[in-house]
N, C-alpha and C positions, 0 to 999 in steps of 0.2 A: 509354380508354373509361370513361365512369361509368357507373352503373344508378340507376333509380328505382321506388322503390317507391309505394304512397297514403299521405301523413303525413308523408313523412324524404326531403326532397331530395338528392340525392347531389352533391357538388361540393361549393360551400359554403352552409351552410344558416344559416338566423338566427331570433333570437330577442331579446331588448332588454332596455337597461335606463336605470333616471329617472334623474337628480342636479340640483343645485345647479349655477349657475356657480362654476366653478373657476380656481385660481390653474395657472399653468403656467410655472413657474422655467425656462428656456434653459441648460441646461450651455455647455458649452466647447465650440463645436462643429468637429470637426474638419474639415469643409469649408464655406465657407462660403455663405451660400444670396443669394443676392441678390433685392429687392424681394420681401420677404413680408410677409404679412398682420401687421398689429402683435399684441402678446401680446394685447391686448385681444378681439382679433377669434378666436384661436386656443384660448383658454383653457377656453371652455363644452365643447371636443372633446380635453380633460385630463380622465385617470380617475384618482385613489387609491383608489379600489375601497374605499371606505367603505360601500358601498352597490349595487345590482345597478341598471346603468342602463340602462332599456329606451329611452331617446332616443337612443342611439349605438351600441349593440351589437345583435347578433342571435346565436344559437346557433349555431355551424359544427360540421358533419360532413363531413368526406371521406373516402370508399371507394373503393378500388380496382380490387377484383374482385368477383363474383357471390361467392362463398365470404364474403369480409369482411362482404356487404350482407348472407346470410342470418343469420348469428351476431352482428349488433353491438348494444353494450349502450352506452347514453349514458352519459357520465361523471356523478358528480356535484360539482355548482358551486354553494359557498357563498362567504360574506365571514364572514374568521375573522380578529379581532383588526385589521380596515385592510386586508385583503389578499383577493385572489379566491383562494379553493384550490378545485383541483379533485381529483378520485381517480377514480380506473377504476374499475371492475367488476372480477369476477373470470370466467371461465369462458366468454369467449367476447372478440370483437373488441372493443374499448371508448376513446372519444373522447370530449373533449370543451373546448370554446375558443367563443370569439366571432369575428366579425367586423363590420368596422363599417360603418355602416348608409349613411354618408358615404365620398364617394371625395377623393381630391386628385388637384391638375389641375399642372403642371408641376414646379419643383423642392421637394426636402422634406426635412424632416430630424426622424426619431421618436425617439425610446427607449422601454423600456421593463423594469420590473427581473423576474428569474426567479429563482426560488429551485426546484431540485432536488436532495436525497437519493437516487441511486441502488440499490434493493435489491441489496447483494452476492448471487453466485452464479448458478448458470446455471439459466436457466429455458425453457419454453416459450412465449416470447413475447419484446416489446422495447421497451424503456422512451427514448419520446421526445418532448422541449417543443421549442416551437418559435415563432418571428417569422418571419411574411412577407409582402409586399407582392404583391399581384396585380396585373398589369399587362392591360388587361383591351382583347382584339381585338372584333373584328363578330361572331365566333365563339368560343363558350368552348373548343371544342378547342384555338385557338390561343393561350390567355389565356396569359401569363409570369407564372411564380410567383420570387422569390428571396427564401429565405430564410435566416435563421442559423437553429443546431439545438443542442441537447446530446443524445447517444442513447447505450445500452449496448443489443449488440444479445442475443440470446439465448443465444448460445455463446460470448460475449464477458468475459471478467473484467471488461477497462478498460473506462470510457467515455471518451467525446471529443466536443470544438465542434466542428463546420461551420459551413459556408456554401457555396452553390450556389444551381442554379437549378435551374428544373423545366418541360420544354418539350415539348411533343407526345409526353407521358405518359413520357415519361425526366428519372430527374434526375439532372443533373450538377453534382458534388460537386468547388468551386474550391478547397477550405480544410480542414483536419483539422490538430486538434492534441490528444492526450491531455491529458484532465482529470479532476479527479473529482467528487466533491460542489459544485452549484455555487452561489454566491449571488452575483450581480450584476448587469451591466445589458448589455441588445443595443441596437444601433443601425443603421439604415438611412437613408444619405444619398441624395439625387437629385439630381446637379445636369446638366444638361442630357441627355447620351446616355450618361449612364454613372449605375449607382448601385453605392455603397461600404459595405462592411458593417463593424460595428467591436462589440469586446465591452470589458469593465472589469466583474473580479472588486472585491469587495465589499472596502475598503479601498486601493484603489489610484485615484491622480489622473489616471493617462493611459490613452487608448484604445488599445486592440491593433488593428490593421489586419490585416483577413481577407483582403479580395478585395477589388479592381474588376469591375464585369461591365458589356457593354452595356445602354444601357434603351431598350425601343421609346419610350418617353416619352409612352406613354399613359396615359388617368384610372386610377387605380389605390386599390384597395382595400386593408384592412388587415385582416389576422389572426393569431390566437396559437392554440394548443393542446396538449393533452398525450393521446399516443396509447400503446396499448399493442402497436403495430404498425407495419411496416415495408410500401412498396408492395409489394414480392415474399413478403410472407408469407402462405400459402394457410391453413394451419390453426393454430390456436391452443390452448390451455389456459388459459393463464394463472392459473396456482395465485394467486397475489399483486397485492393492489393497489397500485399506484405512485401517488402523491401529488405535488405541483406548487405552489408561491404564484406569484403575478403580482401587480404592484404598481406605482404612478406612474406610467401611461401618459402619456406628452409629446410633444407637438408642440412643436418645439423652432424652425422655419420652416417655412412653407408659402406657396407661391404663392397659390395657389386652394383652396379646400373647396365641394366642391357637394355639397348635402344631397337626401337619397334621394327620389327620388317616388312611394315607397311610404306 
């Protein structure tokens, strides 16, 4: 269930930002995508986060319960040095990410780099960034979310990567492996009924393979964030702000991009 209030849509909410046409360099890709659009056509929907760009992005919030929507505080989101960082709040629920304004229409293949410092020790609250693709029904109750995660939850020393989905308000977590500070890059393949998730820490040549998961293979949307909560957590504190960079967003293939009609 989500909730809404006047001003702060609950689900996924938006907000934008300008740029230049951009260069969009193709990594290695580990699956490959057949009949896509050429870089040329793909490149203007590439972010280095030089800049806040209101043509592609919008502001994403997601709540999960009444308790979360009373107490949430918006992240804050600047570009520091090339990079989009964001920071929490402290003393109550606190988010904050993009989503893009543009959906993609058959197979696809993104990346995009994270950088997190997790605060050692235990708190009252939970530290998680995050990529995922929306897969988006007649109905948003039934929309398909899968994404990759890095989280330390509140009682937790370690942190760890994921990947899962998230399906009529449950998610299901395909992939876990302990990590800790992280710096490198997530990826989200589409090629027909299945999509594939993959990470690569920051000095290494090859992809790590998380999951396969089914894909209904419908238009689907794109977003990022860094939250200081988990879906089952009712109350908060949060003594401490958690901090995030995001960096070189890439469309690496895409069948189709259709641009919002907003």
């Amino acid at each position: 269930m989500t909730y809404q209030k006047p001003g702060f849509i609950v689900g996924i909410i938006l907000i934008a930002f300008s740029g230049a046409l951009l260069s969009c360099a193709p990594g290695k890709a580990p699956l490959q995508i057949e009949n896509s659009l050429p870089q040329s056509a793909l490149a203007y929907y590439c972010d280095p986060f030089d800049k806040i760009r209101e043509d592609i992005w919008e502001r994403a919030g997601h709540v999960f319960t009444a308790s979360q929507l009373g107490n949430i505080k918006i992240a804050d989101m600047t570009i520091e040095d090339g990079r989009l960082r964001i920071d929490t709040k402290t003393g109550g629920f606190s988010k904050g990410g993009l989503v893009s304004k543009f959906t993609l229409r058959g197979d696809f293949d993104i990346q995009i780099d994270l950088q997190i410092d997790f605060v050692a020790g235990e708190f009252d609250m939970d530290q998680n960034l995050g990529l995922g693709v929306v897969e988006k029904a007649k109905s948003d109750s039934v929309n398909r979310m899968i994404s990759i995660g890095l989280r330390k939850t509140g009682k937790n020393k370690k942190s760890e990567i994921f990947s899962g989905y998230l399906e009529w308000s449950k998610y299901h977590t395909r992939y876990r492996h302990p990590i800790g500070n992280f710096t490198g890059s997530v990826r989200i393949v589409r090629a027909g009924d299945q999509v594939s998730t993959f990470y690569r820490k920051q000095g290494q040549k090859r992809w790590t393979k998380m999951c396969t998961l089914p894909s209904t293979q419908n238009d689907t949307s794109i977003g990022f964030a860094l939250q200081n909560f988990l879906m089952e957590r009712y109350f908060i504190t949060a003594s401490r702000s958690i901090t995030a960079w995001i960096d070189n967003f890439t469309i690496n293939a895409a069948q189709e991009i259709i641009e919002s009609e907003i």
